[in-house]
SEZAMI-823760 format. One record per residue (C-alpha): residue number from 1; residue in three letters; x, y, z. Coordinates in steps of 0.5 Angstrom, whole numbers. Example, Ala and Ser with C-alpha at 12.3 -4.5 7.8 and 13.67 -1.06 7.14 Angstrom:
SEZAMI-823760
k:r:X:Y:Z
1:ala:25:-9:16
2:ser:27:-2:14
This chain:
SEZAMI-823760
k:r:X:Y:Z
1:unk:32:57:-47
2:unk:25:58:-43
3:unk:23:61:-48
4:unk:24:56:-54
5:unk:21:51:-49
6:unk:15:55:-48
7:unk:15:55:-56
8:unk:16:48:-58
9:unk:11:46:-53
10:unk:6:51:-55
11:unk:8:48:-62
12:unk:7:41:-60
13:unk:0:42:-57
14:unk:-3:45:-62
15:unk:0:39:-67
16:unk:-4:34:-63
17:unk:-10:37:-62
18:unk:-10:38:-69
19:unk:-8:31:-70
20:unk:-14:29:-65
21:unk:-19:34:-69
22:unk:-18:30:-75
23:unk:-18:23:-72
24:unk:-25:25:-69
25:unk:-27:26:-77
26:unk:-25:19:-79
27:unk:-28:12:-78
28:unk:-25:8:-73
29:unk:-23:3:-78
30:unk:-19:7:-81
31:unk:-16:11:-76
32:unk:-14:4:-73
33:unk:-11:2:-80
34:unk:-6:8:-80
35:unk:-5:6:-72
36:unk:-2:-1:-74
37:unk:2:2:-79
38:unk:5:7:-73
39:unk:6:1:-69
40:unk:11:-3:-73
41:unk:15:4:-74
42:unk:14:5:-67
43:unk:17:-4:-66
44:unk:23:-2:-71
45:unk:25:5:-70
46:unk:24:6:-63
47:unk:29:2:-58
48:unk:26:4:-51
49:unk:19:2:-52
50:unk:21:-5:-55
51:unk:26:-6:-50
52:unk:22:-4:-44
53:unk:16:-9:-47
54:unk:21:-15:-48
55:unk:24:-14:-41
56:unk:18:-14:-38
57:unk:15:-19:-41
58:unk:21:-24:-40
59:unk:19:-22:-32
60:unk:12:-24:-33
61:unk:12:-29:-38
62:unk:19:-33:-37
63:unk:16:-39:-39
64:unk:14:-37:-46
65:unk:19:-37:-52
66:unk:23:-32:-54
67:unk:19:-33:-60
68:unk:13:-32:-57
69:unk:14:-26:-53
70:unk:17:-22:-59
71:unk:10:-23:-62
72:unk:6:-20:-55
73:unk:11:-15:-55
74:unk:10:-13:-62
75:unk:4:-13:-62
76:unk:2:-8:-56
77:unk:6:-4:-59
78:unk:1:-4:-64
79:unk:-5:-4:-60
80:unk:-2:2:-56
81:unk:-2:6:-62
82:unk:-9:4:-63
83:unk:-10:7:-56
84:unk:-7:14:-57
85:unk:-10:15:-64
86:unk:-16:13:-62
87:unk:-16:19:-56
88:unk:-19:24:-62
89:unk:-25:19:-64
90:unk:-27:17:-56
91:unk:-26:24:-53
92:unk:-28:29:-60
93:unk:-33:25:-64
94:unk:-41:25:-63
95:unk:-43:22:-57
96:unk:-48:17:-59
97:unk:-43:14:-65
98:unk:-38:13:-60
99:unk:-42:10:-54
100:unk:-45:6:-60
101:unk:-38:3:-61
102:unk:-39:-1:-55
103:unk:-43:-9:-58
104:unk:-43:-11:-51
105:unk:-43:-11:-44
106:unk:-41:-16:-39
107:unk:-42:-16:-32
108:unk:-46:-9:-33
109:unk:-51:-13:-28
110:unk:-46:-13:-22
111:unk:-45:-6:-22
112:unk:-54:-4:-24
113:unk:-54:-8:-17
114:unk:-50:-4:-13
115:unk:-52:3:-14
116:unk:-59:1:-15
117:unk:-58:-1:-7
118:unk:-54:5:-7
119:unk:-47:2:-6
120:unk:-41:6:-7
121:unk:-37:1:-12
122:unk:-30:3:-13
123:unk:-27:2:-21
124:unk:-21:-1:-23
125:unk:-18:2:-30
126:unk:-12:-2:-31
127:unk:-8:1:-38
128:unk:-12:-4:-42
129:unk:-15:-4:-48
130:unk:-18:3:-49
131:unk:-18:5:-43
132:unk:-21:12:-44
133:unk:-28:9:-46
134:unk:-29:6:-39
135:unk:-29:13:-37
136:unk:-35:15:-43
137:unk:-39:8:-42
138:unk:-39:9:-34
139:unk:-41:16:-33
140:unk:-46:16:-38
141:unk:-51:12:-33
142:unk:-48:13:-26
143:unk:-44:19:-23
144:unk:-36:17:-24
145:unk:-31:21:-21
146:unk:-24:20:-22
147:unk:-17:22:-21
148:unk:-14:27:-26
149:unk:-6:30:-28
150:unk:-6:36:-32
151:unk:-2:33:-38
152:unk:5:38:-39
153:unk:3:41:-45
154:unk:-2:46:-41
155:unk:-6:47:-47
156:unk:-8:40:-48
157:unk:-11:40:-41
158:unk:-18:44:-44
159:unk:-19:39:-49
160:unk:-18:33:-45
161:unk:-22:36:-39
162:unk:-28:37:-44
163:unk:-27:30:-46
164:unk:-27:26:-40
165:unk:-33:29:-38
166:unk:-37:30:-44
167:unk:-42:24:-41
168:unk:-42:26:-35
169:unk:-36:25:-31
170:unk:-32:29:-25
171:unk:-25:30:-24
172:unk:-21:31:-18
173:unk:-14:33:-17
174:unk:-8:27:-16
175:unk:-7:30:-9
176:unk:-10:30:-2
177:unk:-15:35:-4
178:unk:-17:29:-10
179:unk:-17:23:-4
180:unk:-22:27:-1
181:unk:-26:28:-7
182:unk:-26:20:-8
183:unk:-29:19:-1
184:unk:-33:24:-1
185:unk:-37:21:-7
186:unk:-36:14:-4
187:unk:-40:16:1
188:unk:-46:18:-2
189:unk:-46:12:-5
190:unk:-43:14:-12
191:unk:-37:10:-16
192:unk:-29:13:-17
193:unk:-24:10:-22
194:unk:-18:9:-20
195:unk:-12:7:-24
196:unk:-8:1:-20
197:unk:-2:-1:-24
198:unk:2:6:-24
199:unk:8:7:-20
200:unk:5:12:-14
201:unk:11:17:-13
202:unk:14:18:-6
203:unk:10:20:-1
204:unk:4:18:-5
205:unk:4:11:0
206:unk:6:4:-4
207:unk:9:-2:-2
208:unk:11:-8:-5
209:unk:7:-14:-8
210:unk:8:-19:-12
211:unk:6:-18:-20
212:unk:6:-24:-24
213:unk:11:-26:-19
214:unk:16:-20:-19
215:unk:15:-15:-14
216:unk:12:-8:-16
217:unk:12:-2:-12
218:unk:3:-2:-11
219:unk:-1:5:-9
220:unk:-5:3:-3
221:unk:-11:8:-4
222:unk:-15:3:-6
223:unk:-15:-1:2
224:unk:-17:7:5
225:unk:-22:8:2
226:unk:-25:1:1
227:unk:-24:1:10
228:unk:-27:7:10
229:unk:-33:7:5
230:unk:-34:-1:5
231:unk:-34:0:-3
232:unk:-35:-6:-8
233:unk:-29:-7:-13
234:unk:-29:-8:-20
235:unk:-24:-9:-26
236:unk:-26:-7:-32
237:unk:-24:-7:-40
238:unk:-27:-4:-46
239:unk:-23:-9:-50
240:unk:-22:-7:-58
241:unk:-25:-12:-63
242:unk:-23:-13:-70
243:unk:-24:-9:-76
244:unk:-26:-2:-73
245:unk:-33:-6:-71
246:unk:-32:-2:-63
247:unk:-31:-5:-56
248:unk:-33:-10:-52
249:unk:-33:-8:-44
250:unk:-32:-13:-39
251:unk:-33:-12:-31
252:unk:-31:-17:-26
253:unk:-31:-17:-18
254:unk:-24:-15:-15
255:unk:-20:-21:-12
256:unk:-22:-22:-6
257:unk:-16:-19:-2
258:unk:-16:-12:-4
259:unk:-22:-12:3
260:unk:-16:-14:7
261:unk:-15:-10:13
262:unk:-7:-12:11
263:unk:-4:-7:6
264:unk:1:-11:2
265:unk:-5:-17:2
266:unk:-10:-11:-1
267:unk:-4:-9:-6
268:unk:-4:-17:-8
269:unk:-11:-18:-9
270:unk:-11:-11:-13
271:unk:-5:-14:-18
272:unk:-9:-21:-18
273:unk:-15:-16:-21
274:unk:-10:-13:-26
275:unk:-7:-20:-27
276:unk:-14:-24:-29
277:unk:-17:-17:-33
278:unk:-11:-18:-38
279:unk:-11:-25:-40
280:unk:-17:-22:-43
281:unk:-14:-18:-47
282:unk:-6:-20:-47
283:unk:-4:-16:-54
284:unk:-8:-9:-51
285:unk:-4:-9:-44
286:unk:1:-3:-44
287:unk:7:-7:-43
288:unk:12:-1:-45
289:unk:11:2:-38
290:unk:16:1:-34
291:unk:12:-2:-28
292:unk:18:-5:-24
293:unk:22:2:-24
294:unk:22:3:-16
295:unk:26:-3:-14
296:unk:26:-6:-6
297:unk:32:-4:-3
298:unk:38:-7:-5
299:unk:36:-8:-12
300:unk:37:-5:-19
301:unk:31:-4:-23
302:unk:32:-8:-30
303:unk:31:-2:-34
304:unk:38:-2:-36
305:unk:40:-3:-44
């Protein structure tokens, strides 16, 4: 049985790394075009990310039609298909070319100012457009660091090291070793990326806040290192344009309340970040994560279909 397992995961890895070769060597457009087409597969035939996309947006959106959110979840699907084809493009194609892609940067002066005085700047990466080239864009111009998990399929770990780093990003584990790793690169007034609407596991630290009003289990890193380095937070999103033509990164300054000593208040303001960054972008945000799986005590996650 271990041995089929380790067999088939060999075999799986070896399909999608061929599969991200192949869509390094293709226009984006094209590669986008064949995304589209998957995505609609992906709306028809598989009932769990339709569903999880509908349940959560009914959550965040209760005042849309029914109409309406069937469109918004149909075509985040769509828009996360582009995302995964794309890995290939952003992390295997010539480096020029695919930093060539971004059209335009707004806010790019707040974070020029903030390392040209040497201040740390924490980056809020939410799963938003296509959030692999935040990593490319940043760490082209200013030392990045940023949590990583080994994927499952350990041979995909080389490629996806290789091309995270390529511009000259760092990595560091998600553990205790990786948190000090954040601090120690805040502290020499270097920037971190941080994921802020991923569920943290038990014993990571989270507490409950509101995220377009239902309560999501919320990481409390963010507050820690910002109480102990003082960093200035950002939002940011490399959002997709049309036609293949590439990607417009925006950067805002976090809500307010991610500097509040209090941690669910911290944890409101880091969800109000998310909040403001996808209505930018509401077609490319991942609605397919099960972002209200860990209930506070006595309620049933809303996941069962």
């Amino acid at each position: 049985m271990v041995k089929k397992r380790k067999k088939s995961r060999r075999l799986k890895g070896i399909i999608i790394k061929s599969g991200w070769w192949l869509m390094s060597r293709l226009p984006l457009a094209w590669i986008q075009g064949l995304a589209v087409f998957l995505g609609k597969l992906v709306w028809r035939f598989s009932k769990r990310e339709r569903r999880v996309s509908q349940i959560n947006i009914e959550l965040c959106f209760p005042d849309k039609t029914p109409w309406e959110r069937d469109q918004l979840a149909r075509g985040s699907l769509i828009e996360s298909a582009k995302t995964m084809l794309e890995m290939g493009y952003v992390w295997m194609a010539p480096k020029d070319i695919v930093l060539g892609k971004v059209k335009q940067v707004h806010g790019g002066d707040l974070i020029t100012a903030c390392q040209a005085r040497q201040e740390p700047v924490i980056i809020l990466g939410p799963h938003i457009g296509q959030w692999e080239m935040i990593g490319q864009w940043f760490s082209r111009d200013y030392p990045l660091t940023c949590m990583y998990s080994p994927p499952r399929i350990h041979s995909l770990d080389p490629v996806i090291r290789k091309g995270r780093c390529r511009t000259g990003g760092g990595l560091v584990p998600a553990d205790v070793k990786g948190v000090a790793g954040l601090l120690k690169a805040l502290k020499r007034g270097e920037m971190v990326g941080i994921l802020p609407d991923q569920e943290p596991d038990h014993g990571q630290g989270g507490v409950f806040a509101p995220f377009y009003g239902v309560p999501a289990l919320t990481a409390t890193l963010l507050p820690k290192l910002v109480k102990k380095t003082g960093a200035k937070v950002f939002t940011a999103l490399a959002k997709r344009l049309p036609h293949g033509e590439g990607y417009e990164i925006h950067i805002l300054p976090a809500n307010d309340k991610v500097y509040a000593e209090d941690e669910v208040t911290a944890a409101e303001g880091v969800n109000a970040s998310v909040e403001e960054i996808i209505a930018y972008a509401p077609l490319q945000y991942q609605w397919s994560y099960k972002r209200f799986r860990k209930r506070p005590d006595g309620e049933r996650h809303p996941y069962i279909f």
